[in-house]
Structure formats: C-alpha cells, structure tokens
C-alpha positions as YAML, in Angstrom:
chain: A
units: angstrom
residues:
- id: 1
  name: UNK
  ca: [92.01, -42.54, 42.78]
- id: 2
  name: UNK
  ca: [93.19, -38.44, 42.10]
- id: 3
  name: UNK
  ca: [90.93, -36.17, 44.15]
- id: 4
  name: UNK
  ca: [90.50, -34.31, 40.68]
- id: 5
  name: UNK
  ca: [89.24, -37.61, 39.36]
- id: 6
  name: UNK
  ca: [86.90, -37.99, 42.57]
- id: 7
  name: UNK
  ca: [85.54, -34.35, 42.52]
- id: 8
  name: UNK
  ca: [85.08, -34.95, 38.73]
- id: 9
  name: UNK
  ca: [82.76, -37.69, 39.13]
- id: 10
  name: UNK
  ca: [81.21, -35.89, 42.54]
- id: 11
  name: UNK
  ca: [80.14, -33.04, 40.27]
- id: 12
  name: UNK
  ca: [78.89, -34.91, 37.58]
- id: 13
  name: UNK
  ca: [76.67, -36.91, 39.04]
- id: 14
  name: UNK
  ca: [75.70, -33.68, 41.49]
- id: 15
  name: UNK
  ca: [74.44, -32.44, 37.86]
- id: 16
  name: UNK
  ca: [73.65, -34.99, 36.08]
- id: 17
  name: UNK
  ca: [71.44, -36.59, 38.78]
- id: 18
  name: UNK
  ca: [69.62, -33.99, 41.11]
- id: 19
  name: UNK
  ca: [66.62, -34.86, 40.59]
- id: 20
  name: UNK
  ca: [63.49, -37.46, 39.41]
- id: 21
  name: UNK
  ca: [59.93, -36.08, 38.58]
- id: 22
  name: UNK
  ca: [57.12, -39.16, 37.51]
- id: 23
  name: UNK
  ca: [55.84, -38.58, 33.28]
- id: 24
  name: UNK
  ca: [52.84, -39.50, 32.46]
- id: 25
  name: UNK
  ca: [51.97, -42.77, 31.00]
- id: 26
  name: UNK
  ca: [53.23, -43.86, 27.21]
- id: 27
  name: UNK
  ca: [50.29, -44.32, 25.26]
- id: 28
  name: UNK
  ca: [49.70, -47.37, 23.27]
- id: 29
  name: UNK
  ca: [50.92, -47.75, 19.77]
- id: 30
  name: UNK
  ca: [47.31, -47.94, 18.66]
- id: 31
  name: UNK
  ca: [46.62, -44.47, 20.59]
- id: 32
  name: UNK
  ca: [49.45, -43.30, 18.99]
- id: 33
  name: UNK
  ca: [48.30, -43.85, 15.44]
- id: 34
  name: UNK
  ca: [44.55, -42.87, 16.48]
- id: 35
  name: UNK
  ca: [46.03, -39.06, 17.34]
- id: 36
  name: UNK
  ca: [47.47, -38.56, 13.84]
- id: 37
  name: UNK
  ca: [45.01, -36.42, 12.10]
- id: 38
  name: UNK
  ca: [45.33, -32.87, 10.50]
- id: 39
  name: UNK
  ca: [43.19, -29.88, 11.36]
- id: 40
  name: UNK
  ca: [42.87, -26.67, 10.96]
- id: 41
  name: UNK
  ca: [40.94, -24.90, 13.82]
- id: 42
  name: UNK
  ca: [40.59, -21.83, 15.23]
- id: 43
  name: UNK
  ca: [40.19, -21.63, 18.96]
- id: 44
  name: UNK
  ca: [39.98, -19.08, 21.58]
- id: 45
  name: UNK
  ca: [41.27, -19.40, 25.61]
- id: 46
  name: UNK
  ca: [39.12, -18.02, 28.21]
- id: 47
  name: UNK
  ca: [40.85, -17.94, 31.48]
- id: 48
  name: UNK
  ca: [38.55, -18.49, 34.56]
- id: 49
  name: UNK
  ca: [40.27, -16.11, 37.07]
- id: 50
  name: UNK
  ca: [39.43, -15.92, 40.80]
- id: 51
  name: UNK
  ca: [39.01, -12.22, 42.19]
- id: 52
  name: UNK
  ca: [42.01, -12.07, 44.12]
- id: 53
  name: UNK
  ca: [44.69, -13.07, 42.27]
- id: 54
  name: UNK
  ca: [46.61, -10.89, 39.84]
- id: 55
  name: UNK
  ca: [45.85, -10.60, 36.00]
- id: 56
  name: UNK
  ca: [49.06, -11.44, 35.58]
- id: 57
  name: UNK
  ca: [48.52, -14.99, 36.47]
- id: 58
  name: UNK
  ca: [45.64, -15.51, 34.15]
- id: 59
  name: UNK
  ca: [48.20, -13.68, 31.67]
- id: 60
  name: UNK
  ca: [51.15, -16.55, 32.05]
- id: 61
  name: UNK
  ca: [48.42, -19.48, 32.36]
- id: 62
  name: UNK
  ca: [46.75, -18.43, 29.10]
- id: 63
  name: UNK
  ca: [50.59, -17.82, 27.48]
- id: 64
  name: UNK
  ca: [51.49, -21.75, 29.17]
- id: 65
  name: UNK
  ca: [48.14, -22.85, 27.49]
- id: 66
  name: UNK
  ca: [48.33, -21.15, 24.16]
- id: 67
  name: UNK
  ca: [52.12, -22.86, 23.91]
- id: 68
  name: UNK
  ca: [51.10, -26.27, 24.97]
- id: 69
  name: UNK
  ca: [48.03, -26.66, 22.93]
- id: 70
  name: UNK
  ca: [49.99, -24.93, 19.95]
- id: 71
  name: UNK
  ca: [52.00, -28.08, 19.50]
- id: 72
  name: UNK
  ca: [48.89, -30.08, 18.61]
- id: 73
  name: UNK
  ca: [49.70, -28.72, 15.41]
- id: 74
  name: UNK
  ca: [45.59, -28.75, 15.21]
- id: 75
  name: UNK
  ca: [44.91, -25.36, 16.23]
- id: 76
  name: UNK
  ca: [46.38, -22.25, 14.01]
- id: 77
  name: UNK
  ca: [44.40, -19.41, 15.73]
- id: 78
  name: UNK
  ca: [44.23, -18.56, 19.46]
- id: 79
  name: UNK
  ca: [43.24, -15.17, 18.26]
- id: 80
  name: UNK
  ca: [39.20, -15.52, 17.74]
- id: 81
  name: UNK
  ca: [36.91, -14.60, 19.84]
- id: 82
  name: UNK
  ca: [34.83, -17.14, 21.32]
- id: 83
  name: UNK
  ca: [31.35, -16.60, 19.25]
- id: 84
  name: UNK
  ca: [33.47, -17.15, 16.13]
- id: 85
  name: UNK
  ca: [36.14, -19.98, 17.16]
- id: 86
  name: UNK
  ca: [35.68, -23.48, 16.08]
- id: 87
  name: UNK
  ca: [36.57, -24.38, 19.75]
- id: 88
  name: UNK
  ca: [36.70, -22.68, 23.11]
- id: 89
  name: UNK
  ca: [39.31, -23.65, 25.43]
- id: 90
  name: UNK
  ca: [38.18, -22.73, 29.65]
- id: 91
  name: UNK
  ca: [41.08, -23.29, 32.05]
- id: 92
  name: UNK
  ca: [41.48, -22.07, 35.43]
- id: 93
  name: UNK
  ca: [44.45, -21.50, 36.48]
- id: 94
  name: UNK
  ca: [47.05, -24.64, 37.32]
- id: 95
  name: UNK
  ca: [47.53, -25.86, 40.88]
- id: 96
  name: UNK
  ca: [51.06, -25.93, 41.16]
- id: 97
  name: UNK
  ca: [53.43, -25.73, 44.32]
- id: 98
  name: UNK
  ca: [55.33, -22.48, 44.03]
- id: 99
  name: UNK
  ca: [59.37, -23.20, 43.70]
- id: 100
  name: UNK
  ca: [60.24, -21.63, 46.50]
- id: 101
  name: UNK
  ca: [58.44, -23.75, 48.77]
- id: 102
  name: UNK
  ca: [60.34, -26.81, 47.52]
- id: 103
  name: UNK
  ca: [63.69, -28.18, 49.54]
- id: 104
  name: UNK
  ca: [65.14, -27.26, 45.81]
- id: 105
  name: UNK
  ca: [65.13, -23.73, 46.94]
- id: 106
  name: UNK
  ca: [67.28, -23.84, 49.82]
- id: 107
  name: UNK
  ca: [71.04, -24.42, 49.14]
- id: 108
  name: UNK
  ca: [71.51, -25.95, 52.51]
- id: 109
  name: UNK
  ca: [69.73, -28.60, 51.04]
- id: 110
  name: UNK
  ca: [71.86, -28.70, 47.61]
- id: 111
  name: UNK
  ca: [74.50, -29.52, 49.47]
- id: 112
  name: UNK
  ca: [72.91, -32.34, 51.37]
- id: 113
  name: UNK
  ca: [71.08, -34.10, 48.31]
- id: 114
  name: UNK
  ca: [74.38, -35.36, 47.46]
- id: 115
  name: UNK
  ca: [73.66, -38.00, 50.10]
- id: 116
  name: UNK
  ca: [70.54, -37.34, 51.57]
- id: 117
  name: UNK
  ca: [67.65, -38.47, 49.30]
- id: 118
  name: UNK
  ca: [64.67, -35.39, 50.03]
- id: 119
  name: UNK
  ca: [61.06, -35.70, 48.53]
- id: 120
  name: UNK
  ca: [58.20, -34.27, 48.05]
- id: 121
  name: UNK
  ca: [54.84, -34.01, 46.12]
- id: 122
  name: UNK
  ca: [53.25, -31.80, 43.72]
- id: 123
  name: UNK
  ca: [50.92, -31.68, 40.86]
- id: 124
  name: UNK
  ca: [51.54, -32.27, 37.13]
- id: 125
  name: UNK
  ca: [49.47, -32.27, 33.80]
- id: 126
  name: UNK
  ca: [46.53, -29.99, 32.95]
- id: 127
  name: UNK
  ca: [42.49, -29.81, 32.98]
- id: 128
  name: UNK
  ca: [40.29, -27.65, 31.02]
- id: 129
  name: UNK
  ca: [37.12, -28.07, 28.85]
- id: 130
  name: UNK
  ca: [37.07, -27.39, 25.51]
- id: 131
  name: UNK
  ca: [33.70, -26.77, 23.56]
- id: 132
  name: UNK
  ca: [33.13, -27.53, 20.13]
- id: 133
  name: UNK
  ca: [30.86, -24.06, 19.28]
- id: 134
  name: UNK
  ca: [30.18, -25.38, 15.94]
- id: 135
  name: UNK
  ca: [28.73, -29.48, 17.01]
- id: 136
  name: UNK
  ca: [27.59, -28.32, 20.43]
- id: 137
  name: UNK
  ca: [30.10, -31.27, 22.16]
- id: 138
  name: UNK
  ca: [32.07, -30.64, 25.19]
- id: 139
  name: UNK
  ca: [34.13, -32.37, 27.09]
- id: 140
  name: UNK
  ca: [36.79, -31.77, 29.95]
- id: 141
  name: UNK
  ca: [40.57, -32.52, 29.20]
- id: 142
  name: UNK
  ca: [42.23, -33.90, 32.59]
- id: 143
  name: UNK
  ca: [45.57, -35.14, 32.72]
- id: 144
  name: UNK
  ca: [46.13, -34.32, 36.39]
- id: 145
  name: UNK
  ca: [47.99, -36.12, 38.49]
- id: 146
  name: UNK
  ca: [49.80, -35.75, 41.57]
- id: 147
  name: UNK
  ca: [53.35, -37.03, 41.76]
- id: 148
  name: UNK
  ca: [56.48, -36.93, 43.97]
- id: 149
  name: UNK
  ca: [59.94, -35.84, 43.13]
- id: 150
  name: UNK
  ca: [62.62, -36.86, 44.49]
- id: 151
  name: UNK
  ca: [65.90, -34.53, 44.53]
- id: 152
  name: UNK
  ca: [69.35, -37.23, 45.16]
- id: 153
  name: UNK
  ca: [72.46, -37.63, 44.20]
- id: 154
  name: UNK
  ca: [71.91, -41.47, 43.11]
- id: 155
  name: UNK
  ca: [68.16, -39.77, 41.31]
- id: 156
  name: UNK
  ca: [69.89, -41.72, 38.10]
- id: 157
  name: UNK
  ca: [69.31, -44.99, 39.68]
- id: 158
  name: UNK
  ca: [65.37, -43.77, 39.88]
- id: 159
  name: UNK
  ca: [65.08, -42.76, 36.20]
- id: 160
  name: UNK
  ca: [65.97, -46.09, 35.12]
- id: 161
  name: UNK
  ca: [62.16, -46.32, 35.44]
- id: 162
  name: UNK
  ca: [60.60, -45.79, 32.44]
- id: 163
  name: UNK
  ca: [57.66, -43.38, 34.14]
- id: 164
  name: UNK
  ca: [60.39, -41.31, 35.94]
- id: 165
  name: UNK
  ca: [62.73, -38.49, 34.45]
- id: 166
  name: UNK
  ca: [65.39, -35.69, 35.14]
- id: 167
  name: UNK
  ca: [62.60, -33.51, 33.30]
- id: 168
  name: UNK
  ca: [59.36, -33.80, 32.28]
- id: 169
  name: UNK
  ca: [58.60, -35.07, 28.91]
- id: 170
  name: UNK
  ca: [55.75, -32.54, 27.70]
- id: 171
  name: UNK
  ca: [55.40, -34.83, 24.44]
- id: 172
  name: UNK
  ca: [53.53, -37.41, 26.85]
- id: 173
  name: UNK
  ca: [51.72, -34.99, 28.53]
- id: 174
  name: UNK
  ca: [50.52, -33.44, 24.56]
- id: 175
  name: UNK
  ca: [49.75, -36.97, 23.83]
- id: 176
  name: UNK
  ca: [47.23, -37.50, 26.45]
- id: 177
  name: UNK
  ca: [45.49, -33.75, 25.51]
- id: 178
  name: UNK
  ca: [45.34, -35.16, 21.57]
- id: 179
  name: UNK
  ca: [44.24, -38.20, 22.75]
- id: 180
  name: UNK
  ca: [41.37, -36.70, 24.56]
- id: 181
  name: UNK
  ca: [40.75, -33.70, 22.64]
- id: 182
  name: UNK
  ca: [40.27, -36.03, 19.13]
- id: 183
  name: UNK
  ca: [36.60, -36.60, 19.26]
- id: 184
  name: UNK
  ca: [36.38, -32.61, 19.34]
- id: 185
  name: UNK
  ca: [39.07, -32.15, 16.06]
- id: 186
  name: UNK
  ca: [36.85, -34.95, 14.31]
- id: 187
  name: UNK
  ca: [33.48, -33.22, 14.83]
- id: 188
  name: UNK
  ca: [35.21, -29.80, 13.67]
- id: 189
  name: UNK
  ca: [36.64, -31.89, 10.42]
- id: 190
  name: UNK
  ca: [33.16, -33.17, 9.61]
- id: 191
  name: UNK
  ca: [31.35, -30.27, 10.32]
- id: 192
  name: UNK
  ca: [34.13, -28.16, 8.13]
...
C-alpha cells in the first residue's frame, strides 16, 4: 500500500467518523400518520430566565425554540403576545454541557481519537409547557434525555445502530414535540 493511499484513507475516516451522538427513538408508522394535521396557530414564547444569567441566553434559547417549533409547520406567528396567542409556549432555558468542556475541545485529544475511543455524556431533546389560552389545556412537552457520545476513529462502526448518528437528526426530535403537542393543535382546530 502507497503512504498517499494510507494517509488518504487515515483522513477520511478521521472525518468521516469522529464522532457518534444517540437520536431519539423512530416513532411508529401509526404515530407518524397521527402527526399529519394542518394548523394555523399563533403562539407566543415566554422564556423563564433565572436572575443571574445573561439576557442573552434567554435571547438564543427563545431564537433555538422559535426555529425548532417553526418546523411544525403548525404555528405561523411567534409574534403575539400571550393574552392574544392561541398557545403559549414556557421554556427555561436548555441544560446543555458547554463545548468547551467536552474532550472535543482539546486538540490533544483530536489527535488521539484516531485510536483512542473517548466518551462522555450530555443532555439532548427539549421540555417546555405549552398552554392552550383558548381550551384552557396544558400540558408539558419532554423529550429529554441524557445520552453519551462517543468521539473515535472506528465511531462508523457505532452508527451502524439505528439510534446512533454522526449528527443529530432534529426531524426525530420534531416528531416527538408533534407527537406530544397534537392534543393541543386539535383543541385549537375545534375551537377555531
């Protein structure tokens, strides 16, 4: 074998396989189908934000929130206030690990994931309530779960698993929301 032909495969597999992160479940077909309805609703996100942390965090959580529910393709309006929104949306902010406290910050480590399988855990998915201001139902969306990623060379061999990914698939993560938020876009639809 050429040593171009052996860092050629060394560097594709360096980026092609750094790292696996867990998905959430895959709903069942019959889920699927049950999440399929159209609405039309105007919300509003109120961001529950403790004393000491920065606006700015409430700012990029509300931004994360207003792009994730967005692709519902339910809700057309984040603008209302929440006396005149069909639903209200509270969210603190998300519990995640900061990057830099991850071996994926430290290029010592880059080097070493080649062969050297590191791991660790951290939190995915989302919980909120929403409030249906018009039915007077509430309930809280939770798709929370704690996970662990592992950062390998050979991370490939680990997304063979069909819960396991180079990235996370947000369209299972929207699923679950819809899935839980439905009884809410039904009551709106009836009540509209």
């Amino acid at each position: 074998m050429s040593i171009r032909f052996q860092l050629l495969l060394l560097g594709s597999i360096l980026l092609q396989a750094c790292s696996s992160i867990p998905l959430a479940e895959k709903l069942s077909v019959e889920e699927q189908n049950s999440i399929n309805v159209h609405a039309n609703v105007n919300a509003a996100l109120v961001c529950n934000q403790p004393a000491d942390y920065p606006k700015e965090a409430c700012d990029y959580a509300t931004k994360e929130m207003e792009e994730l529910l967005g692709k519902t393709g339910w809700i057309s309006n984040f603008e209302a206030s929440p006396e005149n929104a069909d639903l209200v949306i509270t969210f603190g902010l998300p519990n995640r690990r900061p990057y830099y406290t991850t071996p994926a910050h430290n290029p010592a480590f880059a080097l070493l994931a080649f062969a050297i399988p590191f791991w660790w855990s951290d939190n995915f998915g989302y919980r909120f309530e929403a409030t249906c201001t018009r039915c007077s139902l509430n309930t809280t969306i939770d798709t929370e779960r704690e996970g662990t990623i592992v950062w390998w060379g050979f991370s490939s061999l680990i997304n063979i698993s069909p819960n396991r990914a180079l990235q996370n698939d947000h369209e299972r993560e929207l699923e679950h929301i819809k899935l839980q938020l439905l009884p809410l876009i039904q009551a709106i639809n009836k009540n509209a």
